[in-house]
C-alpha positions as CSV (number, residue, x, y, z in Angstrom):
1,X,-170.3,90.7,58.3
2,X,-167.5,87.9,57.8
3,X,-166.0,90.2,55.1
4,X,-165.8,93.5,57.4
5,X,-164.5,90.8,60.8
6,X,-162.0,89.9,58.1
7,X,-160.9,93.2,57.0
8,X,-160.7,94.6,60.8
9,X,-158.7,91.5,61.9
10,X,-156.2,92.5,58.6
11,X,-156.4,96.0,59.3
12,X,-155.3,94.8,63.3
13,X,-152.4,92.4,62.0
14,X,-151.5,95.2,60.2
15,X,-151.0,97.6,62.8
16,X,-149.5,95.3,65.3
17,X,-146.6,94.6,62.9
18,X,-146.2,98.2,61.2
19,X,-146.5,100.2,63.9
20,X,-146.0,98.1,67.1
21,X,-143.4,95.7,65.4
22,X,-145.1,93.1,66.2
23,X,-145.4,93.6,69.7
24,X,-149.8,92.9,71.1
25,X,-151.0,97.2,71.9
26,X,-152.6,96.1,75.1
27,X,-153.1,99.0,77.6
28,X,-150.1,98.2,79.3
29,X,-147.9,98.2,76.6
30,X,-149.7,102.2,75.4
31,X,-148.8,103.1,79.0
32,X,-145.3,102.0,78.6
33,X,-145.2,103.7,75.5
34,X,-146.4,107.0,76.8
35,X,-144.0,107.0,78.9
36,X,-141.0,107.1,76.3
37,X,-143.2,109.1,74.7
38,X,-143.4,112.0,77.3
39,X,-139.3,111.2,77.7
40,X,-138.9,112.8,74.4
41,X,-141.8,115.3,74.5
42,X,-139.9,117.2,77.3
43,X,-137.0,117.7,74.7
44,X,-139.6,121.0,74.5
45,X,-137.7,122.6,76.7
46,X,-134.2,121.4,75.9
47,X,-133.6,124.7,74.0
48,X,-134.8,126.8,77.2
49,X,-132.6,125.7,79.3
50,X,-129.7,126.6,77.2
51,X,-130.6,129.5,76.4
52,X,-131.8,130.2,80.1
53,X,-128.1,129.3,81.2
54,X,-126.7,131.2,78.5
55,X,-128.5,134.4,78.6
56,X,-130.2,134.8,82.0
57,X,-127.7,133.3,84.2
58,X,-124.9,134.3,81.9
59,X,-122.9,130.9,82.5
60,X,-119.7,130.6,80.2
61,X,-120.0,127.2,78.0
62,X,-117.3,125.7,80.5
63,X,-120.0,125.9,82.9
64,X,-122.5,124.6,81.4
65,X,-120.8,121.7,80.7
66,X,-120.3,121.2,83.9
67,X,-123.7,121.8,85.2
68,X,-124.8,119.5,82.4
69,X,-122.5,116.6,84.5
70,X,-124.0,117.7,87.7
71,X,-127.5,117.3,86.6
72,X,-126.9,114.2,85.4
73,X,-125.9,112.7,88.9
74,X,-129.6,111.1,89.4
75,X,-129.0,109.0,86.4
76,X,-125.6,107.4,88.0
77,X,-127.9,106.0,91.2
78,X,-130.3,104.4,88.8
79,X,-129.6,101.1,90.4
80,X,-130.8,102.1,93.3
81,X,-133.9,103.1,92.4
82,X,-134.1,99.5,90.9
83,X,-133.4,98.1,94.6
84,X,-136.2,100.6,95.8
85,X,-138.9,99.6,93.1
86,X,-138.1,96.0,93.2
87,X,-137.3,95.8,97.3
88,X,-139.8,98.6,98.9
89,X,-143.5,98.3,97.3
90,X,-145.8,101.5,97.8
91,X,-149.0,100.1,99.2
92,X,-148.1,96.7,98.1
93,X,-147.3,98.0,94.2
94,X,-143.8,98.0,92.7
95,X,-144.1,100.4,90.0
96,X,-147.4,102.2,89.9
97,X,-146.7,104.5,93.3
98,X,-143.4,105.4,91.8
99,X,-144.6,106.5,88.3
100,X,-147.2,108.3,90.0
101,X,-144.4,110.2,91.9
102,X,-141.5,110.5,89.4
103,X,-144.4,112.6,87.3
104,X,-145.4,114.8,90.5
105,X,-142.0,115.7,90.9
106,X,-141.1,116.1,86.9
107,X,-143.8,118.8,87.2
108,X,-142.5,120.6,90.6
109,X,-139.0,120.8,89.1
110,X,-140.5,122.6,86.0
111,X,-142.6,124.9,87.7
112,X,-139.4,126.1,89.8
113,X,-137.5,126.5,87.4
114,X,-140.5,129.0,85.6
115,X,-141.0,131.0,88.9
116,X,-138.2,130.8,91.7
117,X,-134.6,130.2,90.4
118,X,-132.6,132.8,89.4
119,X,-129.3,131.5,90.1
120,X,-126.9,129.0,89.0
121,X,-127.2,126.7,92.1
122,X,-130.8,127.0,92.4
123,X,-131.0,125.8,88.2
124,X,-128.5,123.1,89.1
125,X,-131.0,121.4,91.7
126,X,-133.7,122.0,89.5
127,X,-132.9,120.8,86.5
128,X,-131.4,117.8,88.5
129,X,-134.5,117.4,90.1
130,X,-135.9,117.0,86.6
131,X,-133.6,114.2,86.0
132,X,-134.3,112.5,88.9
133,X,-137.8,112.8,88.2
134,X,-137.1,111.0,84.2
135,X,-134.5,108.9,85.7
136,X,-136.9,107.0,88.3
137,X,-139.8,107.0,85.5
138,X,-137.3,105.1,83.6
139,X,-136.2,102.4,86.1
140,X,-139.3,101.7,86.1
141,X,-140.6,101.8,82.2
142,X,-137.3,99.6,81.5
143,X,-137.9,96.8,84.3
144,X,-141.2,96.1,82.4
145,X,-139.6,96.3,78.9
146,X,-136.5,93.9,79.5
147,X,-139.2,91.4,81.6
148,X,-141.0,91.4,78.2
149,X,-138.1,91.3,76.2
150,X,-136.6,88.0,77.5
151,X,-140.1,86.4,76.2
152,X,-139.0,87.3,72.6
153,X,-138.4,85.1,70.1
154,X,-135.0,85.5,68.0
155,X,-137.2,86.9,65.0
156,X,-138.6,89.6,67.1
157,X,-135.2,90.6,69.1
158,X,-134.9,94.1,69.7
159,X,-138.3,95.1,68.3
160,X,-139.7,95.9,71.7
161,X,-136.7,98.1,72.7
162,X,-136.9,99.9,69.2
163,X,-140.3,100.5,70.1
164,X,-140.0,102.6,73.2
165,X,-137.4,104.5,71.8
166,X,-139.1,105.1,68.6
167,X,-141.9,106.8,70.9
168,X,-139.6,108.9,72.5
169,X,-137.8,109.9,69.4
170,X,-141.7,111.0,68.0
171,X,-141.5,112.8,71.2
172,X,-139.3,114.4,70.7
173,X,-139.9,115.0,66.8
174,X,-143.4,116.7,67.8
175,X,-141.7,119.3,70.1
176,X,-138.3,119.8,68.2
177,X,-139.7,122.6,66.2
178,X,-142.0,124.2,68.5
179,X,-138.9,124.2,71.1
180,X,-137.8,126.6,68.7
181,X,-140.8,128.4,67.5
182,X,-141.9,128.9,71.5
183,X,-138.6,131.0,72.2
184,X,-139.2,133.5,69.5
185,X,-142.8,134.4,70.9
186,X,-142.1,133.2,74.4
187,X,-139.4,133.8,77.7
188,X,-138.0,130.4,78.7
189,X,-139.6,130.8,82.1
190,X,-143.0,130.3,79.8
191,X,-141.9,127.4,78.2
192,X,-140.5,125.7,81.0
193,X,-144.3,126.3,82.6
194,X,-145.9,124.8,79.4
195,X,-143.3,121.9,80.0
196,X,-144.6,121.2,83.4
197,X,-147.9,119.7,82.4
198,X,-146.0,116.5,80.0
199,X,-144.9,114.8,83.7
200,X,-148.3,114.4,85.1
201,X,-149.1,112.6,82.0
202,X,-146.6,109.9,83.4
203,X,-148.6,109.7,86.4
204,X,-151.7,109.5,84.9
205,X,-151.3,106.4,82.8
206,X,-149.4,104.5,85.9
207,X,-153.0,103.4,86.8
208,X,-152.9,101.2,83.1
209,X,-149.9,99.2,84.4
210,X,-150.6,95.6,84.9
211,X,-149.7,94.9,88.4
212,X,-150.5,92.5,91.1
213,X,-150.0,94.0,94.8
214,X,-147.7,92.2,96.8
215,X,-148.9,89.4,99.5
216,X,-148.6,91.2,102.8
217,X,-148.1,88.2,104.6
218,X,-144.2,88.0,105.4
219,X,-143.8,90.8,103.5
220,X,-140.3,92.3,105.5
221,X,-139.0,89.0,105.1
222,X,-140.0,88.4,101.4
223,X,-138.1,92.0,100.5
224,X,-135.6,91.5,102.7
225,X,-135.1,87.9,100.5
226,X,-135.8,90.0,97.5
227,X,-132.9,93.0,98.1
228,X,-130.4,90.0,99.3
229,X,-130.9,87.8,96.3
230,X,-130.5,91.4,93.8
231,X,-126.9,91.7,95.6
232,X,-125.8,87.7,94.8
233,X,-126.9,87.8,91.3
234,X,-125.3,91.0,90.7
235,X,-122.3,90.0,92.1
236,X,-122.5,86.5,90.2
237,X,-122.9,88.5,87.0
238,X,-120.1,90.8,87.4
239,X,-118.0,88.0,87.8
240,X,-118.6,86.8,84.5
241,X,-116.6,88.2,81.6
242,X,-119.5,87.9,79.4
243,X,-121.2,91.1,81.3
244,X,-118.4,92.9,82.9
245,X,-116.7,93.0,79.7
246,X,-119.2,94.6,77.2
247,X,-120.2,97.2,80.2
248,X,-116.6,98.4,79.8
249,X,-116.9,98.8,76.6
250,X,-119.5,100.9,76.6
251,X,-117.9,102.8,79.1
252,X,-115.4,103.3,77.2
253,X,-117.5,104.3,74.3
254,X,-119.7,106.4,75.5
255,X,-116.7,108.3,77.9
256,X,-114.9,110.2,75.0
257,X,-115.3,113.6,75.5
258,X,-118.1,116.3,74.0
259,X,-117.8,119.6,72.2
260,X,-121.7,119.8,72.8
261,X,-121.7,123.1,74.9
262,X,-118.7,125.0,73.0
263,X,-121.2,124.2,69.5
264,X,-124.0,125.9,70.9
265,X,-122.4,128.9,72.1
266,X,-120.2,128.7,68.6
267,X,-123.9,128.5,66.9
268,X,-125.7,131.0,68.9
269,X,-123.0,133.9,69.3
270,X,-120.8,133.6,66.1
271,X,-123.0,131.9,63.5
272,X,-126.1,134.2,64.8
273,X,-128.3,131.0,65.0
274,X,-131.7,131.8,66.3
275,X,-134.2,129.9,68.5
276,X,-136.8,129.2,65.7
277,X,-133.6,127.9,63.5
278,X,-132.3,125.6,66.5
279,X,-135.7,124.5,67.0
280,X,-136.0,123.1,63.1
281,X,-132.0,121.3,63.4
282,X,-134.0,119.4,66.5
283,X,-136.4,118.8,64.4
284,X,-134.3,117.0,61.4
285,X,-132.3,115.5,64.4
286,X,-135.3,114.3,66.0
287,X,-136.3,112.5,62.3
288,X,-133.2,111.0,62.2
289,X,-133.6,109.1,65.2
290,X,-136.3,108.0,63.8
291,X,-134.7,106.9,60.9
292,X,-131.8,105.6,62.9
293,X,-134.1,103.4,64.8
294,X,-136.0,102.2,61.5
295,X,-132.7,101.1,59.8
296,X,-131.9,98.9,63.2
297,X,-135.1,97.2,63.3
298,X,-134.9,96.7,59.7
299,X,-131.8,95.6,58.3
300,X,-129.6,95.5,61.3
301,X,-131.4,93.9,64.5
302,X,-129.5,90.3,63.3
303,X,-126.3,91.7,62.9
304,X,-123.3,91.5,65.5
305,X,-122.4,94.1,67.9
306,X,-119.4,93.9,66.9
307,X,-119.7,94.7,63.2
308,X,-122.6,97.6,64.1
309,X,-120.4,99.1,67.0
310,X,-117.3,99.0,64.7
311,X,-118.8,100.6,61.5
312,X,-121.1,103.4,63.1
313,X,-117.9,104.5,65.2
314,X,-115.6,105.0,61.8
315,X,-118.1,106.2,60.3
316,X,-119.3,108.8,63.0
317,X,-115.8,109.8,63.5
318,X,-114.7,110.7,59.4
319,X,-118.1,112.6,59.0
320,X,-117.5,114.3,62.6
321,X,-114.5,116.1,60.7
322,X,-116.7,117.6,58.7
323,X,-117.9,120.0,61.3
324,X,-114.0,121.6,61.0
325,X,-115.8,122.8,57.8
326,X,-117.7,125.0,59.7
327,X,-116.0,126.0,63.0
328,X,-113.2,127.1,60.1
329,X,-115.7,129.1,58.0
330,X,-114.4,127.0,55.0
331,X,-118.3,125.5,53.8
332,X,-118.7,129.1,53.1
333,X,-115.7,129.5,50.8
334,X,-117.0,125.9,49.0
335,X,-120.6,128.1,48.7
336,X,-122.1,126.0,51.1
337,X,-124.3,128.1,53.6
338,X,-124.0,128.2,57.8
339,X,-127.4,126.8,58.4
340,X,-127.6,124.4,55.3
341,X,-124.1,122.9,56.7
342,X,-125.4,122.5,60.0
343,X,-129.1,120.7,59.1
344,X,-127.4,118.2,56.6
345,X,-124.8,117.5,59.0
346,X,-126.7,117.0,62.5
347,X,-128.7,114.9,60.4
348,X,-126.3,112.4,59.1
349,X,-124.9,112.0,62.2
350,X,-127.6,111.5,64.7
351,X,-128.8,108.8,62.5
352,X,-125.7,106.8,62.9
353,X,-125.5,108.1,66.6
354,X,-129.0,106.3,66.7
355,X,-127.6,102.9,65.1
356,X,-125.1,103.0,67.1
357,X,-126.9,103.5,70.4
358,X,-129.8,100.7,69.8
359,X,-127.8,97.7,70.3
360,X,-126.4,99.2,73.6
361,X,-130.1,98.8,75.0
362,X,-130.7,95.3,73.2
363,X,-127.0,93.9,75.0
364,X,-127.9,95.7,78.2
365,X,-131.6,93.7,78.0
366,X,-130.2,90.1,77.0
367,X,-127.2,90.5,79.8
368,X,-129.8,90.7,82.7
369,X,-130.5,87.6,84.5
370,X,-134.3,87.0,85.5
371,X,-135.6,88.4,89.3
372,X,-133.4,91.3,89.3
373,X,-134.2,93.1,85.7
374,X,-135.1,96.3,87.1
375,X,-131.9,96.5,89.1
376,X,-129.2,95.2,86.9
377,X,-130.2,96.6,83.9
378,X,-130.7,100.1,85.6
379,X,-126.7,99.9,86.7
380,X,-125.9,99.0,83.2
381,X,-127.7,101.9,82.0
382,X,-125.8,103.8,85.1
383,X,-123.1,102.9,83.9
384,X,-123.4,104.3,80.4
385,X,-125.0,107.8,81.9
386,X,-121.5,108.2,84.0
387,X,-119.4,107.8,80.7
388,X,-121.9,110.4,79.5
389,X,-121.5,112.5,82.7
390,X,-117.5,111.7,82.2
391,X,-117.6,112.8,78.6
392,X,-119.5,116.2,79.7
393,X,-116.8,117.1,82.0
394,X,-113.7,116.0,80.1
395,X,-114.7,118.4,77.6
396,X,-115.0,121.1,79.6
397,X,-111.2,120.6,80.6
398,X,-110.3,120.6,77.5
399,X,-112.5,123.9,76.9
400,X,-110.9,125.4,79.6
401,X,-107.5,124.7,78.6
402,X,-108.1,125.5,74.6
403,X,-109.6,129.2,76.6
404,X,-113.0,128.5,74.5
405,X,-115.7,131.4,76.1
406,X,-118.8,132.6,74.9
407,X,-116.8,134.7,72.8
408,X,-113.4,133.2,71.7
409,X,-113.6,130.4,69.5
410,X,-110.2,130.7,67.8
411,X,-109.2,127.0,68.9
412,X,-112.8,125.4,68.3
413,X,-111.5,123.8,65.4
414,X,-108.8,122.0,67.6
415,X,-111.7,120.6,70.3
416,X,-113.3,119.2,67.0
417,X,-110.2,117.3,66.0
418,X,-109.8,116.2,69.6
419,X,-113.3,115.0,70.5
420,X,-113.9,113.6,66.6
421,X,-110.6,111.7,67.0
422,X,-111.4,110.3,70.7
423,X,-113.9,108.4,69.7
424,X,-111.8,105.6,68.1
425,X,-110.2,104.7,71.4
426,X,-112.8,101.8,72.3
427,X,-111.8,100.2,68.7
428,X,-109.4,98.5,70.0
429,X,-111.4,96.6,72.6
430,X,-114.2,95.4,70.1
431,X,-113.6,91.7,71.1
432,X,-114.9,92.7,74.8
433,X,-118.5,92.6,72.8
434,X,-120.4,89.2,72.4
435,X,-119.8,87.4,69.1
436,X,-123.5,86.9,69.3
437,X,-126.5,86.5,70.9
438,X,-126.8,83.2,71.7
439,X,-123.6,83.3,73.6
440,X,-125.0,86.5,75.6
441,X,-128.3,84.0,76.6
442,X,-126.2,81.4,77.9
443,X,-123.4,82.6,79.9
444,X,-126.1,85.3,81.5
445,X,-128.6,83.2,82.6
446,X,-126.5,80.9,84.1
447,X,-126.7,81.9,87.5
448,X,-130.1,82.5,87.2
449,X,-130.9,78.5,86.7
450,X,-127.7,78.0,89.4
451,X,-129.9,79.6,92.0
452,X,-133.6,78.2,90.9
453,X,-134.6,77.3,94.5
454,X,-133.7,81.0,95.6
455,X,-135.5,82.5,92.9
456,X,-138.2,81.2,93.7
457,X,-138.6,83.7,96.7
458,X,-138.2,86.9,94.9
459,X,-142.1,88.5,94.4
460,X,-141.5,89.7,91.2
461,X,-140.9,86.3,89.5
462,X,-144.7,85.5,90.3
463,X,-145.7,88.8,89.0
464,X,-144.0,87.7,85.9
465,X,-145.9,84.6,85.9
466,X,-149.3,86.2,87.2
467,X,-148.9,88.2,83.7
468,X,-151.0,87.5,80.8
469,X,-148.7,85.6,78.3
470,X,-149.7,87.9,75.4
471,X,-148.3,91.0,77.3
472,X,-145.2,89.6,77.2
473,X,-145.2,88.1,73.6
């Protein structure tokens, strides 16, 4: 009996450091989880939509690019869904009620898009509503993660973040194929019905977060306290240049304009691409996030933002040109086949898109002072997602101007060079990034310990505390 309580306590160590990095797999912690997870499990339907907007609606790639910036809008006001989950509790609950609607509405936006839009406008406020429905899901998921991540030790830093988004990159690797595979036996209107089921799973497993309801006594006055002391400390930490500084950055960064929407026309109309084909290059891309987020965690969660940010940009940039290769038709003058080109290359390059990308969630986690995690690292994240929504619609200028359509791709090759070639501007801000971590922890929590006596007030500091210390280990 000692022998077996030996071998399961191994077998449990085991686990908790292969497969949860270390991180205790309490309920709350698989609920967190499955939430990520059913992030990347709606990538299912990623394909649909394209091909919906393409082929039903007819849109030109111009405007789906733009579209594509439009729907994005709900992940610009992420902050102040923070203010709402950390100011306005649901019958006294912060984050449960919310989860529990983010997934109801996930799952109306689907279901109209599989039965009563059949026009441009009515896709636009669908597929928004879509992203409002992720986007409040993931307020709410991150609030939780960065109040457990500021309980890490530095041997563990970034393992919890590299966590959730290794969930949603399986996620997504389950689905990449079948997003495919669906099409060819399928209309998108099906698929986007099969997709509608994955958000209720968000409001299923709400019930597993630990939560204590808020005291009802004084409770206007304790959220009124709550949403004025959000506003000082985010106005104390925008006035440091330790915060303000690395969030332009990644502004900057993430800003350079995308040749996304001209590629998949390009691979769907002239390279004769089909669905089950797209659904296996999500599928490798959906691995190498995996892999991407496996290299960070182990061999490159000590090293400085500077050096990874640096690297993974030159790096992304020189193997970007090899997509000229293709838009020219050259790989298949070196004997190198369309669809062989593309796998190899979207694979390379989403790994270092993922490298790149994982120490833009730890810096965004370690900037945020405590009582207001929810809120300031939600307008980080903001801010990132309109450099996204930025770099959507700057390429469709330059689309427009090039005269790219679904049908003339004479001057693809030119976007290529332009958007591969963008992408070194932030280099010459790299010094706006912390030299390290250490100097991140002290300069942003500053104010925090400036304002002890105020922070006292704010309800979810003594949920924090009310936690079980090994949910936050």
């Amino acid at each position: 009996m000692l022998i077996d309580s030996s071998g399961l306590s191994k077998v449990k160590d085991s686990v908790r450091k292969q497969i949860f990095f270390g991180n205790e797999p309490s309920a709350e912690l698989i609920a967190i989880l499955s939430v990520y997870f059913v992030q990347g499990i709606l990538g299912l339907a990623r394909l649909a939509v394209s091909f919906f907007l393409k082929d039903e609606l007819l849109l030109s790639p111009v405007q789906v690019s733009a579209l594509m910036g439009i729907v994005a809008l709900p992940w610009m006001v992420k902050p102040l869904f923070g203010f709402v989950s950390d100011g306005l509790p649901i019958f006294g609950y912060r984050r449960r009620p919310y989860l529990v609607l983010s997934g109801i509405l996930g799952a109306i936006s689907w279901i109209s898009l599989a039965t009563i839009v059949h026009t441009s406008w009515a896709a636009t406020v669908a597929i928004a509503l879509g992203s409002l429905s992720v986007a409040v899901s993931d307020v709410i998921v991150d609030s939780l993660v960065v109040e457990r991540a500021r309980e890490e030790s530095v041997s563990h830093v970034g393992s919890l973040q590299a966590l959730c988004w290794g969930a949603s990159a399986f996620g997504g690797l389950i689905t990449a194929y079948f997003s495919g595979l669906l099409l060819e036996h399928f209309t998108t209107r099906t698929v986007f019905l099969i997709t509608a089921s994955f958000p209720l799973i968000v409001s299923g497993v709400a019930w597993l977060i630990a939560e204590s309801p808020v005291s009802k006594d004084g409770s206007d006055n304790t959220n009124l306290l709550s949403v004025k002391h959000q506003l000082q400390q985010l106005r104390q930490a925008f006035t440091q240049k330790s915060i303000w500084l690395p969030t332009a950055f990644v502004f900057i960064w993430q800003a350079t304009p995308t040749a996304d929407s001209a590629f998949f026309f390009f691979s769907t109309n002239e390279l004769h691409f089909e669905p089950e084909f797209l659904g296996r290059v999500r599928l490798v891309t959906s691995l190498a996030s995996l892999i991407g987020v496996w290299i960070f965690q182990r061999f490159l969660k000590s090293v400085s933002f500077r050096l990874i940010f640096g690297w993974s940009t030159v790096i992304s940039a020189v193997l970007g040109m090899t997509m000229l290769l293709l838009v020219t038709h050259t790989n298949r003058a070196l004997g190198i086949d369309d669809r062989w080109f593309s796998l190899g290359d979207s694979l390379i390059l989403t790994v270092m898109g993922q490298i790149a990308y994982m120490p833009v969630l730890v810096l965004s986690a370690r900037l945020c002072p405590p009582g207001v995690e929810a809120t300031l690292f939600a307008l980080l994240m903001s801010v990132f997602n309109l450099a996204g929504m930025v770099s959507y619609e700057v390429g469709a200028i330059i689309m427009h101007w090039l005269g790219i359509t679904e049908t003339n791709f004479d001057l693809l090759w030119l976007l290529v060079l332009i958007t591969n070639l963008s992408t070194l501007l932030p280099l010459p801000f790299l010094n706006w990034l912390p030299a390290d971590d250490a100097e991140i922890e002290t300069q942003a929590l500053a104010p925090a310990s400036a304002n002890s006596q105020v922070s006292n007030l704010v309800p979810e500091l003594r949920l924090r505390e009310a936690e079980p210390r090994t949910e936050n280990s």
